[in-house]
C-alpha atoms as a printed R data frame, in Angstrom:
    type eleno elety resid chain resno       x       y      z
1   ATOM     1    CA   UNK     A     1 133.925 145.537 54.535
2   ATOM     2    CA   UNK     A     2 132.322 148.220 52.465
3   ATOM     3    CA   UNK     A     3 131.559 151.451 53.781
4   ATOM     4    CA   UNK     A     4 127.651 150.652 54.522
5   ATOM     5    CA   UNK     A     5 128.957 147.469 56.318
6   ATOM     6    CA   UNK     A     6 131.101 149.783 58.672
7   ATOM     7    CA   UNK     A     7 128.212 151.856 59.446
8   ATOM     8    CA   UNK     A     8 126.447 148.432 60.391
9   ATOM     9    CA   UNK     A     9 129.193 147.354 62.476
10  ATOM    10    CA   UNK     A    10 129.589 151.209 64.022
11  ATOM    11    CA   UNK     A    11 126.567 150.904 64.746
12  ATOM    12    CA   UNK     A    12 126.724 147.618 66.917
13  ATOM    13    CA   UNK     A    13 129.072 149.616 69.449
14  ATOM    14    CA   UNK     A    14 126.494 150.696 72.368
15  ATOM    15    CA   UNK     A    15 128.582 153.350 72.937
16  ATOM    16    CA   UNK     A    16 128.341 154.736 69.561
17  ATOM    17    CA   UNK     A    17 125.098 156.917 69.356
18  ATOM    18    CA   UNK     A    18 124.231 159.497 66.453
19  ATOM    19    CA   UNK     A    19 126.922 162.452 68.508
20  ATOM    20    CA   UNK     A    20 129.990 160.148 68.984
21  ATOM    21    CA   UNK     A    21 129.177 158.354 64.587
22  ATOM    22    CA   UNK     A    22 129.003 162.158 63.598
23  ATOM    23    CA   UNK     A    23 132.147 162.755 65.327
24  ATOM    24    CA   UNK     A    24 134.143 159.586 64.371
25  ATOM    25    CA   UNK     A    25 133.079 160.281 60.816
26  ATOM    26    CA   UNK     A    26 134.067 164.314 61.128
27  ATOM    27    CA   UNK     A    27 137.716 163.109 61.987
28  ATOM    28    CA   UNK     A    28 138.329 160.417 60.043
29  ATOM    29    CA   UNK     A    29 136.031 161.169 57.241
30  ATOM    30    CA   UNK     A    30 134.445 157.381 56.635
31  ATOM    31    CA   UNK     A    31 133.089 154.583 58.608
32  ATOM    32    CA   UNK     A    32 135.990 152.284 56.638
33  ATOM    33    CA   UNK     A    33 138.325 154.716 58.078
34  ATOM    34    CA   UNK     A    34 137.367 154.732 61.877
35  ATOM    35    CA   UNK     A    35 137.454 150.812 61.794
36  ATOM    36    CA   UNK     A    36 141.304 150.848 59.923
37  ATOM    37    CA   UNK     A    37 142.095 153.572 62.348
38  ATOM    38    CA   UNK     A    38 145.034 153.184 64.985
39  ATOM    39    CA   UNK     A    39 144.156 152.973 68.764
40  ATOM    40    CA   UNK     A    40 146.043 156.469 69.408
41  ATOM    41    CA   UNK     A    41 143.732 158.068 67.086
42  ATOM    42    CA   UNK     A    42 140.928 156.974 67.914
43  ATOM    43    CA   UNK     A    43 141.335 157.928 71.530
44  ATOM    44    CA   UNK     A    44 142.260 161.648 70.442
45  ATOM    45    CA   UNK     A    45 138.011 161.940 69.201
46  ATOM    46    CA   UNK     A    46 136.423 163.798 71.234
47  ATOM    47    CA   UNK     A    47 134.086 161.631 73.671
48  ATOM    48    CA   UNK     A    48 135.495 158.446 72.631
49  ATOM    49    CA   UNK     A    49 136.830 156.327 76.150
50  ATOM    50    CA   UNK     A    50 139.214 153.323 76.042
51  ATOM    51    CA   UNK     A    51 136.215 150.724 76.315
52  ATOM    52    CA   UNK     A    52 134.472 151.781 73.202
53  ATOM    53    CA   UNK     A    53 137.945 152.518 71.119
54  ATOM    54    CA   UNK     A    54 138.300 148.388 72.285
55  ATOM    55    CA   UNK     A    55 134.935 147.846 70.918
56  ATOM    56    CA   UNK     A    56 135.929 149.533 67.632
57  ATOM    57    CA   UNK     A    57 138.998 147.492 66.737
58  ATOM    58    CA   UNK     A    58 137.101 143.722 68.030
59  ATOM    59    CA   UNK     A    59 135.252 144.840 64.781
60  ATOM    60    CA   UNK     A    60 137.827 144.117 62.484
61  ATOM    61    CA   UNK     A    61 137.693 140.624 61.712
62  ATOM    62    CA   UNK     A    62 134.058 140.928 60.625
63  ATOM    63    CA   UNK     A    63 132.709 138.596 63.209
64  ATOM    64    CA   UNK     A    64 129.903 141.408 64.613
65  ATOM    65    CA   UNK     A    65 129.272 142.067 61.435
66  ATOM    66    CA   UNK     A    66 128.225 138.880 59.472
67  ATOM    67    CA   UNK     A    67 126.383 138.126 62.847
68  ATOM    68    CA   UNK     A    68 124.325 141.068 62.580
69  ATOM    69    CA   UNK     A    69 123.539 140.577 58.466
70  ATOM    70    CA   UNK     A    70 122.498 136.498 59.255
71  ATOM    71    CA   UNK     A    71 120.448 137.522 62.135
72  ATOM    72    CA   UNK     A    72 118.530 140.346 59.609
73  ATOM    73    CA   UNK     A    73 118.438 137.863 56.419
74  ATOM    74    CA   UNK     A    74 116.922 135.192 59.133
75  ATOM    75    CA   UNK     A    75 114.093 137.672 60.688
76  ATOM    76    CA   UNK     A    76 113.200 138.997 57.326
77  ATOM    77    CA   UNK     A    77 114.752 142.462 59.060
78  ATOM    78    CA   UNK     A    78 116.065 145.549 56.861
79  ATOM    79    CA   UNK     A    79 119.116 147.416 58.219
80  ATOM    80    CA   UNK     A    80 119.066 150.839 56.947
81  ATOM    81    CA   UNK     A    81 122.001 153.642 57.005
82  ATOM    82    CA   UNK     A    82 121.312 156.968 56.478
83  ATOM    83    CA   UNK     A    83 122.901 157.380 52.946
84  ATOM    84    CA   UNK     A    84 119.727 154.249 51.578
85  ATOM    85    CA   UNK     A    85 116.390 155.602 50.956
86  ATOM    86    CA   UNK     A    86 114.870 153.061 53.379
87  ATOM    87    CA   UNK     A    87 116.083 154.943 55.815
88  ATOM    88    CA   UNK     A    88 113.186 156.845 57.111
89  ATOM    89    CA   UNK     A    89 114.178 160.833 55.889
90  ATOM    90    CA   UNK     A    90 112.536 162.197 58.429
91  ATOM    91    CA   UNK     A    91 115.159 161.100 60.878
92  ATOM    92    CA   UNK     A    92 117.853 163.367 58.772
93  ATOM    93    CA   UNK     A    93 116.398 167.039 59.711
94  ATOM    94    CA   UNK     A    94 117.266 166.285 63.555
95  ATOM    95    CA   UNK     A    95 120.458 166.443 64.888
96  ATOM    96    CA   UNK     A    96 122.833 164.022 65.186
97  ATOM    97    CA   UNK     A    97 120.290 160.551 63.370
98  ATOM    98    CA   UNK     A    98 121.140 157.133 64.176
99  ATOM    99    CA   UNK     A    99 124.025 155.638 62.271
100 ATOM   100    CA   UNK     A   100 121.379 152.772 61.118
101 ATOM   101    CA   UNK     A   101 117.885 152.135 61.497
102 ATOM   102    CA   UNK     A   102 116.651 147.998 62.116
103 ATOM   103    CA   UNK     A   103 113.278 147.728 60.391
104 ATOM   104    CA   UNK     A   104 110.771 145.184 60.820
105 ATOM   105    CA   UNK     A   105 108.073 145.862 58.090
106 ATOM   106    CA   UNK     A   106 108.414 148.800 55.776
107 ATOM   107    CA   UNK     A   107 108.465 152.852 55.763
108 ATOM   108    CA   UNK     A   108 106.883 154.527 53.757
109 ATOM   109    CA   UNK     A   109 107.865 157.771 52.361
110 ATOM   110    CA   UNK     A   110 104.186 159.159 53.128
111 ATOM   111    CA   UNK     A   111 104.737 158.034 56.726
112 ATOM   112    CA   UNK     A   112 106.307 161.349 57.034
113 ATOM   113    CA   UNK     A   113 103.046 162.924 56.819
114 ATOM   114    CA   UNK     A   114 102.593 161.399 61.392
115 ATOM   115    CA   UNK     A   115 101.963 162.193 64.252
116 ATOM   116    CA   UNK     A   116 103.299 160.836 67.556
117 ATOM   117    CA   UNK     A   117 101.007 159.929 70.422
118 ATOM   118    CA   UNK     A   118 102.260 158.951 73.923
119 ATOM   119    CA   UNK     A   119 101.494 159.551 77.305
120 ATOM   120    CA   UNK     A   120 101.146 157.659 80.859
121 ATOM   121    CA   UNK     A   121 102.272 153.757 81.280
122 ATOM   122    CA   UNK     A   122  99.347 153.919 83.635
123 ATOM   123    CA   UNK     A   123  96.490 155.773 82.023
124 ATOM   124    CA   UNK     A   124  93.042 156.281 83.573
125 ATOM   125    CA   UNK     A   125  89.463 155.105 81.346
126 ATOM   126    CA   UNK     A   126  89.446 159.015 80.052
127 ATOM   127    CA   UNK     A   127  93.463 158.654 78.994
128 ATOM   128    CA   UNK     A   128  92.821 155.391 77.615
129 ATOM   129    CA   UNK     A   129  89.752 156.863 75.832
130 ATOM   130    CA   UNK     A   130  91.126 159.840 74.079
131 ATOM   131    CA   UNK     A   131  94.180 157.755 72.640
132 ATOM   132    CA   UNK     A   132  92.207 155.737 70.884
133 ATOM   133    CA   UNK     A   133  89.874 158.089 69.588
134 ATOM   134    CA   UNK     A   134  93.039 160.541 68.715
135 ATOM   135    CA   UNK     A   135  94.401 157.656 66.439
136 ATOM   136    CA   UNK     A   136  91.678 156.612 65.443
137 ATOM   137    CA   UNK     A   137  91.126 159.906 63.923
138 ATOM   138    CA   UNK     A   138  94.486 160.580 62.422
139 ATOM   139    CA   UNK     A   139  94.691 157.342 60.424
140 ATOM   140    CA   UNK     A   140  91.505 158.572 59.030
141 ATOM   141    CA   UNK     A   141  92.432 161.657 57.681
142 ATOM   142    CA   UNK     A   142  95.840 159.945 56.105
143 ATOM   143    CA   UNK     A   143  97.785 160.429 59.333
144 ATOM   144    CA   UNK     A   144 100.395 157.688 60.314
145 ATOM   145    CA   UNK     A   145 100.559 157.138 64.303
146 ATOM   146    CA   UNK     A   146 103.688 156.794 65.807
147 ATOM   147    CA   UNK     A   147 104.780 155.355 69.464
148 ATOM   148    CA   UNK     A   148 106.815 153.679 71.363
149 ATOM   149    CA   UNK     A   149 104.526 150.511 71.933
150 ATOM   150    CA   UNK     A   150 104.975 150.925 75.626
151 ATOM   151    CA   UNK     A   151 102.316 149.758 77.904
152 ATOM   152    CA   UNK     A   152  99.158 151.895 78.371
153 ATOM   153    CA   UNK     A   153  98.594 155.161 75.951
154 ATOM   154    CA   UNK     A   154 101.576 153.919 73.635
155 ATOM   155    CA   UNK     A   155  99.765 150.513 72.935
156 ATOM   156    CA   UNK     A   156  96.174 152.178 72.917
157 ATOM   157    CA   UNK     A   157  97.737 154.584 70.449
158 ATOM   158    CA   UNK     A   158  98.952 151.982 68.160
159 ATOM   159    CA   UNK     A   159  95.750 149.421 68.277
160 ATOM   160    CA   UNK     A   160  93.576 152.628 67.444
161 ATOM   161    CA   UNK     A   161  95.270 152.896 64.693
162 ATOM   162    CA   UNK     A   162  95.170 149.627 63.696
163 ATOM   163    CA   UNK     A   163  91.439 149.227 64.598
164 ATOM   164    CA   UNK     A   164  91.482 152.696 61.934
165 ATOM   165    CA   UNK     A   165  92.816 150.566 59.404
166 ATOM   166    CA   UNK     A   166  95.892 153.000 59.024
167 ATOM   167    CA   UNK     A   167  99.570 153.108 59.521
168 ATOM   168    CA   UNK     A   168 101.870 152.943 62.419
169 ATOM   169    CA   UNK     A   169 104.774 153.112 63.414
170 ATOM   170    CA   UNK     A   170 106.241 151.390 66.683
171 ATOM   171    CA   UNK     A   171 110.155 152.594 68.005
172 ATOM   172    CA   UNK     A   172 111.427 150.375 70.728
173 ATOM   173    CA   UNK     A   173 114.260 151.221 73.600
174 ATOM   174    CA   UNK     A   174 115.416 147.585 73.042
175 ATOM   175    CA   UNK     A   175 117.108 145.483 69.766
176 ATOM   176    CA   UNK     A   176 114.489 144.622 67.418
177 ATOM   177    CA   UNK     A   177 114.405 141.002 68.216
178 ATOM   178    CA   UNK     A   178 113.810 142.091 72.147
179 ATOM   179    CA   UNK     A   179 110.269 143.227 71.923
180 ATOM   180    CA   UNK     A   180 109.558 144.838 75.155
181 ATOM   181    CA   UNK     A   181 107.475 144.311 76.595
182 ATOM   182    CA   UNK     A   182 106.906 140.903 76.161
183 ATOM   183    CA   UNK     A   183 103.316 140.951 75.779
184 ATOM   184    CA   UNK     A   184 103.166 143.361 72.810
185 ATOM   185    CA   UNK     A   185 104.810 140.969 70.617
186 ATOM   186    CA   UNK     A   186 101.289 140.104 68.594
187 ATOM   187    CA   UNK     A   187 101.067 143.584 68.768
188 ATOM   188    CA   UNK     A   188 104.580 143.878 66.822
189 ATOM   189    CA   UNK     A   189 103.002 141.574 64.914
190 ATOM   190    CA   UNK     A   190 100.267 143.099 63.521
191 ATOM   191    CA   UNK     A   191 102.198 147.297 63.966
192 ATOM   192    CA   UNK     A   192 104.853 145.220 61.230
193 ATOM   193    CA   UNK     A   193 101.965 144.237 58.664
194 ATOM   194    CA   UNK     A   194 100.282 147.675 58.453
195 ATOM   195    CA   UNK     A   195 103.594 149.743 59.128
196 ATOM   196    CA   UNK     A   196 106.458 149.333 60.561
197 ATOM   197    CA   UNK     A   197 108.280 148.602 64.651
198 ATOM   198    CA   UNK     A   198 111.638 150.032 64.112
199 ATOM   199    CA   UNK     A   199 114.874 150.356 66.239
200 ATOM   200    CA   UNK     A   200 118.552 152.053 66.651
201 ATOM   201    CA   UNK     A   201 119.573 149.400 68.688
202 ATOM   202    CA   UNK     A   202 121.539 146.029 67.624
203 ATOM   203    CA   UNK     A   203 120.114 143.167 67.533
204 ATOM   204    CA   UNK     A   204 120.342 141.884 71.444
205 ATOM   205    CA   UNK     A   205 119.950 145.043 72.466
206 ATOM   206    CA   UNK     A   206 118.376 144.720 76.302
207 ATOM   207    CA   UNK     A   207 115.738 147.244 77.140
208 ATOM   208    CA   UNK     A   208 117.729 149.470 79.581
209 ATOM   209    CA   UNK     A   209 116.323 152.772 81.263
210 ATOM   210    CA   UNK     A   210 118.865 154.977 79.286
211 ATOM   211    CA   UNK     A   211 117.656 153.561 76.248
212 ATOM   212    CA   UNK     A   212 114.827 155.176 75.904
213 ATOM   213    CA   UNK     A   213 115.636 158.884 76.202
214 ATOM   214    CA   UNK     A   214 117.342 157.706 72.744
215 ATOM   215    CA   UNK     A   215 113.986 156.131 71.712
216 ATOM   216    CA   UNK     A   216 112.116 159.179 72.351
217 ATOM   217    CA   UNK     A   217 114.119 161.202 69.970
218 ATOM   218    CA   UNK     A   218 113.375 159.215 67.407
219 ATOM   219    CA   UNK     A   219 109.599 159.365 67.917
220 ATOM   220    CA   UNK     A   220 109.284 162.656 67.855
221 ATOM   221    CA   UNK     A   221 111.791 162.737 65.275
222 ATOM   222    CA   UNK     A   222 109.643 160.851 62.631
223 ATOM   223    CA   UNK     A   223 106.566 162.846 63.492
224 ATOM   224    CA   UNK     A   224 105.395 166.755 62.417
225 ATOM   225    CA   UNK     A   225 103.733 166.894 66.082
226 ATOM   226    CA   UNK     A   226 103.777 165.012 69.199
227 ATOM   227    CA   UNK     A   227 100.554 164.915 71.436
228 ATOM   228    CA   UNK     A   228 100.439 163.841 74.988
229 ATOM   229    CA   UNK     A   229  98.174 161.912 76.643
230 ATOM   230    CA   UNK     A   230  98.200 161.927 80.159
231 ATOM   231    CA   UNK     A   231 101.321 162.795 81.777
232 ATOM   232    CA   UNK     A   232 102.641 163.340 85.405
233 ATOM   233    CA   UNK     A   233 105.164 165.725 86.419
234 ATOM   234    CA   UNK     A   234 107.945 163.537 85.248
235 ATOM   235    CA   UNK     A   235 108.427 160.595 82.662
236 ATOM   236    CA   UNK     A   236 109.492 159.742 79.437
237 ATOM   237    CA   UNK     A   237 106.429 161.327 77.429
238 ATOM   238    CA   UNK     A   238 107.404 164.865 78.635
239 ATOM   239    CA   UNK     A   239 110.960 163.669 77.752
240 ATOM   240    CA   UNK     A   240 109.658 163.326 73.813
241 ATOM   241    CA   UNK     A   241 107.927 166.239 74.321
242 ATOM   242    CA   UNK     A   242 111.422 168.269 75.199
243 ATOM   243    CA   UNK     A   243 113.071 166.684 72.164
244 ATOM   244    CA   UNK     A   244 110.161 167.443 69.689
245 ATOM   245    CA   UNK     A   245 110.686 171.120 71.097
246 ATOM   246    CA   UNK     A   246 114.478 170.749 70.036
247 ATOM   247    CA   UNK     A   247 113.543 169.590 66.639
248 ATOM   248    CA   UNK     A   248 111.182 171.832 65.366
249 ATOM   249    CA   UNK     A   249 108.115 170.048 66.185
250 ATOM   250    CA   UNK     A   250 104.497 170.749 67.303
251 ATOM   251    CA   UNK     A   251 103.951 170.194 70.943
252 ATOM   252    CA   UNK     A   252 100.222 169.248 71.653
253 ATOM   253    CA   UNK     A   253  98.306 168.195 75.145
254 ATOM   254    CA   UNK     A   254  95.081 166.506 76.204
255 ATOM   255    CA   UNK     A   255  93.728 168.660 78.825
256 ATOM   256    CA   UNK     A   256  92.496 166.274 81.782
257 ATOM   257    CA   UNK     A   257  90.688 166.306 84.920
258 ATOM   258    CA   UNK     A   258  92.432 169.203 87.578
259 ATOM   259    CA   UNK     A   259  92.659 166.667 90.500
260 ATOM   260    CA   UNK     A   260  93.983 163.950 88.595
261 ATOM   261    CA   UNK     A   261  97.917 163.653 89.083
262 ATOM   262    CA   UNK     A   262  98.267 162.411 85.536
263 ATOM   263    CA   UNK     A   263  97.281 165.724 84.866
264 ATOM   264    CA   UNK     A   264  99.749 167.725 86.250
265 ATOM   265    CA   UNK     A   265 102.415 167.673 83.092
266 ATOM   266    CA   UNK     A   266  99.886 168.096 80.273
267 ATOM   267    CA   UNK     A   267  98.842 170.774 82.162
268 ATOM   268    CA   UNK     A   268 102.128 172.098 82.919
269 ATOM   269    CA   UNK     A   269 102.821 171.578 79.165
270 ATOM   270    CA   UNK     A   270  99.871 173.656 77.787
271 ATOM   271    CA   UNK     A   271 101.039 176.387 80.576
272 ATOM   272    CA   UNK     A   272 104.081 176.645 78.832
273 ATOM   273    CA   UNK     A   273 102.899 177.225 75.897
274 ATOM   274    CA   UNK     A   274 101.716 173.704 74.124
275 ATOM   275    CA   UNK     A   275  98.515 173.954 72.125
276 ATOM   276    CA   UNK     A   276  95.697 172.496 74.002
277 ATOM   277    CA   UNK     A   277  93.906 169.409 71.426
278 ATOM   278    CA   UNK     A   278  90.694 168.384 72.051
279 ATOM   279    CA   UNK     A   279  90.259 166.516 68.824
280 ATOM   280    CA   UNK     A   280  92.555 165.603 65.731
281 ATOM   281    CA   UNK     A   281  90.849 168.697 64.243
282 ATOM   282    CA   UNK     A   282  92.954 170.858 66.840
283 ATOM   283    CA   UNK     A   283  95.638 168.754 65.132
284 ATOM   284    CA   UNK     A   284  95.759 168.989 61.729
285 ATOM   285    CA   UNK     A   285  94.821 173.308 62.040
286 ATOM   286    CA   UNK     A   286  97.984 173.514 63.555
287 ATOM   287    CA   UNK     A   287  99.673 172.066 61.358
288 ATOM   288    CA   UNK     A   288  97.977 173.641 58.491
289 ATOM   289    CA   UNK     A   289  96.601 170.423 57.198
290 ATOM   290    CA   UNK     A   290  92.598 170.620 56.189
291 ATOM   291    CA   UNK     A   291  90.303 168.466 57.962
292 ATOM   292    CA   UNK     A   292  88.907 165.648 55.405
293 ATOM   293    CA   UNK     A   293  85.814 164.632 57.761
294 ATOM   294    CA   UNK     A   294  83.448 165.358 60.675
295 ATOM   295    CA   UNK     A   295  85.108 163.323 63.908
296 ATOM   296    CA   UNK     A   296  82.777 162.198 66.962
297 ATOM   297    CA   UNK     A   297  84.194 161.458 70.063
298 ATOM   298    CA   UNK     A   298  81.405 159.634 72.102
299 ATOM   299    CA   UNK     A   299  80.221 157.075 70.728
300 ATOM   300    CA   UNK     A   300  78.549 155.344 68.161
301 ATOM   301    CA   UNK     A   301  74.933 155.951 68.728
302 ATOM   302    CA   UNK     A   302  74.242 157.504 65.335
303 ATOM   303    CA   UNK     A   303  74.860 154.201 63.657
304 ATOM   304    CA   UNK     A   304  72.680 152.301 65.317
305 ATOM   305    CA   UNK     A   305  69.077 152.550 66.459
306 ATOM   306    CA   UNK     A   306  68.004 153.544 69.757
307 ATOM   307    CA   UNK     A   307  64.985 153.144 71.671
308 ATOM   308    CA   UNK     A   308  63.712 156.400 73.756
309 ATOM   309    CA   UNK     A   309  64.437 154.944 77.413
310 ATOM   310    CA   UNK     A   310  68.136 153.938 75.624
311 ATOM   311    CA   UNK     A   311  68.379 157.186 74.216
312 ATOM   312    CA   UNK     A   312  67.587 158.949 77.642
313 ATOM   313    CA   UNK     A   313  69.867 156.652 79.709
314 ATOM   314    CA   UNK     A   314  72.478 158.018 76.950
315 ATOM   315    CA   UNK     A   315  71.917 161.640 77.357
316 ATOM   316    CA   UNK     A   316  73.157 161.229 81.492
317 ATOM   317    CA   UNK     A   317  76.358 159.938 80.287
318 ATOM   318    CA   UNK     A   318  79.214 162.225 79.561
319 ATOM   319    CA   UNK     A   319  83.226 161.568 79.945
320 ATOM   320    CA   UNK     A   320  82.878 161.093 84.031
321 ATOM   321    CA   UNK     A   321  81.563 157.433 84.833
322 ATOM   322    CA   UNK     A   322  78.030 157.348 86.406
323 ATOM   323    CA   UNK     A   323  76.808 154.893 88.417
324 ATOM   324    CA   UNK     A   324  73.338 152.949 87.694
325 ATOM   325    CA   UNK     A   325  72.135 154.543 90.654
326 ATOM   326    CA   UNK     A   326  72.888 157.690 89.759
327 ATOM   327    CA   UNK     A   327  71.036 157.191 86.448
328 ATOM   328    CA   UNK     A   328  67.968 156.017 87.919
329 ATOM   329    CA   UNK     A   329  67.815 159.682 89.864
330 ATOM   330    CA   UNK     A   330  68.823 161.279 86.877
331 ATOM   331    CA   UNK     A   331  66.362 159.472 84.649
332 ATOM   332    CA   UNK     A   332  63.318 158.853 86.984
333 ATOM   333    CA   UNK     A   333  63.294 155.428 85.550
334 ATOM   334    CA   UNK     A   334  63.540 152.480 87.953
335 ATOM   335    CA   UNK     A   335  66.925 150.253 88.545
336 ATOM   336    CA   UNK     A   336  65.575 147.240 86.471
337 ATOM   337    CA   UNK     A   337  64.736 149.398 83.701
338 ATOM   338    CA   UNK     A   338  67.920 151.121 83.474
339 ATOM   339    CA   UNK     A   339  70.139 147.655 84.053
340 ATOM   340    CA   UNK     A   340  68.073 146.521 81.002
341 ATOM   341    CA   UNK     A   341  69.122 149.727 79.068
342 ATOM   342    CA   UNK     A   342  72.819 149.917 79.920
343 ATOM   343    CA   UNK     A   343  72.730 145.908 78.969
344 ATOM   344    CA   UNK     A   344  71.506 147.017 75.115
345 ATOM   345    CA   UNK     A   345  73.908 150.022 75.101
346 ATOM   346    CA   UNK     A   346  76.543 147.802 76.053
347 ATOM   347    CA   UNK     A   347  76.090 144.936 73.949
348 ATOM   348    CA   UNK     A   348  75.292 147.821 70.991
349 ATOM   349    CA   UNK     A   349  79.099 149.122 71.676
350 ATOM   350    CA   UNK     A   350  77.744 152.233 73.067
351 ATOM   351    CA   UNK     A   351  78.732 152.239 76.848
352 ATOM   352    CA   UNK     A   352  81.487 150.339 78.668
353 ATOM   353    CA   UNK     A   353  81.400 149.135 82.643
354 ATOM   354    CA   UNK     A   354  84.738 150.403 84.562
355 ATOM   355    CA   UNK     A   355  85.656 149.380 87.511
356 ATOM   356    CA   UNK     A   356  83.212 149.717 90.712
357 ATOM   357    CA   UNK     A   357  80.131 149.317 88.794
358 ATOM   358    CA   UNK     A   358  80.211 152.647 87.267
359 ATOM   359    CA   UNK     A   359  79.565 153.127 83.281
360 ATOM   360    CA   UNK     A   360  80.189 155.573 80.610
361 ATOM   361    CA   UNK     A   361  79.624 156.488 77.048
């Protein structure tokens, strides 16, 4: 095996993360070397146990190894180490970076130029909302998005992206071949063609709950600033918050609604300091980056034409979800006339029904 073939194989070994490769490679001064090392030196590293110094010696006759290169050559799946310029470079100013990087789709060098977005697994409409109009905007001023394709404001982030026509980038707490979870794999899909869903993991790799701690690293990692949407006082998006702290990073949050418990962390974060975003303009002055274009965050209804009762029914709607009685006090116009506007501004793109009946710009 050559020395990028160790890595590989290294890499395989669960145990192994970026601390224990940095320290194998600090004592024995190659991958080649750790895997030709004796089992009484190995065991004298410093966090190395007996199961993972059993794990490095089963690599020797190559077995792992050619497993992992069929299974890449098969997917149409690039394994990158940190010495090949495929391997994303952002990943090399944090500390400790993964031994090897599984890529499905490509990374570009530009890609450095990102921003992460990620927030609650269990977002309300306004959390939902703001995602998509955050990514929406970055991808339009040149900004790749990056997540971790999670359920609620790490999906949203990455299909308003997509629906942007830019790039993204997708990390996963699981082996590349494990997309997790399931139901995001069109999602993969489509993240692959117009970026990139990347992992750390082997291929196999289940999606356990210490995996992603691991994951979250490496989203803020690839990113210049991380924004949260909709946190609570706990979770993994404050997690990649902490890291992007460690690395040098911008911390950004979405302000939300005081009584809302998925609140309480953005809150807590912008208390401590984060900058408060209301826009990708908030954003990109930050970081020092101009702002190409004018961004609106309601709605649509400059591109299309209005009639005055639609255009009045409009005006009552804000960010809080109204229902159509509501609107007919607010409007003076009677219920059939407003269900016959709401209908047009719905079927215009304009407005969206929530749950209970309500609606909202």
């Amino acid at each position: 095996m050559d020395e990028r073939e160790c890595i590989i194989a290294l890499n395989t070994v669960v145990t192994i993360g970026g601390r224990r490769f940095a320290n194998l490679i600090r004592e024995f001064g190659s991958a080649k070397a750790v895997i030709r090392a004796k089992e009484e030196e190995l065991r004298r590293v410093k966090g190395i146990g007996k199961e993972t110094v059993r794990r490095i010696l089963a690599l020797r006759d190559g077995t792992v190894l050619m497993r992992e290169i069929q299974k890449a050559e098969k997917l149409g799946i690039k394994i990158a180490t940190q010495n090949e310029s495929s391997y994303p470079a952002a990943l090399l100013n944090m500390p400790y970076p993964p031994p090897a990087i599984y890529i499905l789709g490509e990374v570009l060098p530009s890609d450095a130029f990102s921003i992460a977005i990620v927030g609650s697994r269990k977002p309300s409409y306004y959390g939902t909302r703001v995602a998509r109009f955050m990514a929406e905007n970055a991808v339009e001023e040149g900004l790749a998005v990056v997540s971790g394709m999670a359920r609620g404001i790490d999906s949203v982030a990455h299909k308003g992206a997509l629906k942007g026509r830019g790039r993204t980038i997708a990390v996963l707490g699981s082996g590349i071949d494990v997309i997790y979870p399931p139901e995001n794999e069109k999602l993969a899909q489509k993240i692959a063609e117009n970026g990139a869903v990347i992992s750390e993991f082997s291929f196999g790799t289940c999606p356990f709950p210490q995996n992603f701690p691991r994951r979250n690293r490496i989203i803020s990692g690839l990113a210049l600033g991380v924004v949260i949407v909709q946190a609570g006082e706990s979770g993994g998006a404050l997690i990649t918050a902490d890291f992007a702290l460690e690395q040098g990073r911008e911390v950004f949050a979405v302000p939300g609604e005081i009584d809302n418990p998925l609140s309480r962390g953005t809150h807590r974060l912008i208390k401590q300091g984060a900058r408060l975003v209301e826009g990708i303009g908030d954003v990109l002055e930050e970081l020092g980056i101009p702002t190409a274009r004018e961004h609106h965050r309601t709605n649509n209804s400059n591109k299309v034409s209005l009639s005055s009762r639609e255009k009045r029914v409009l005006l009552q709607l804000g960010f809080s979800p109204m229902s159509t009685d509501d609107i007919v006090v607010a409007t003076g116009f009677s219920a059939s006339q407003v269900t016959s506007a709401l209908v047009s501004l719905e079927l215009k793109g304009i407005v969206t029904r929530v749950t209970g009946g309500y609606v909202r710009s």
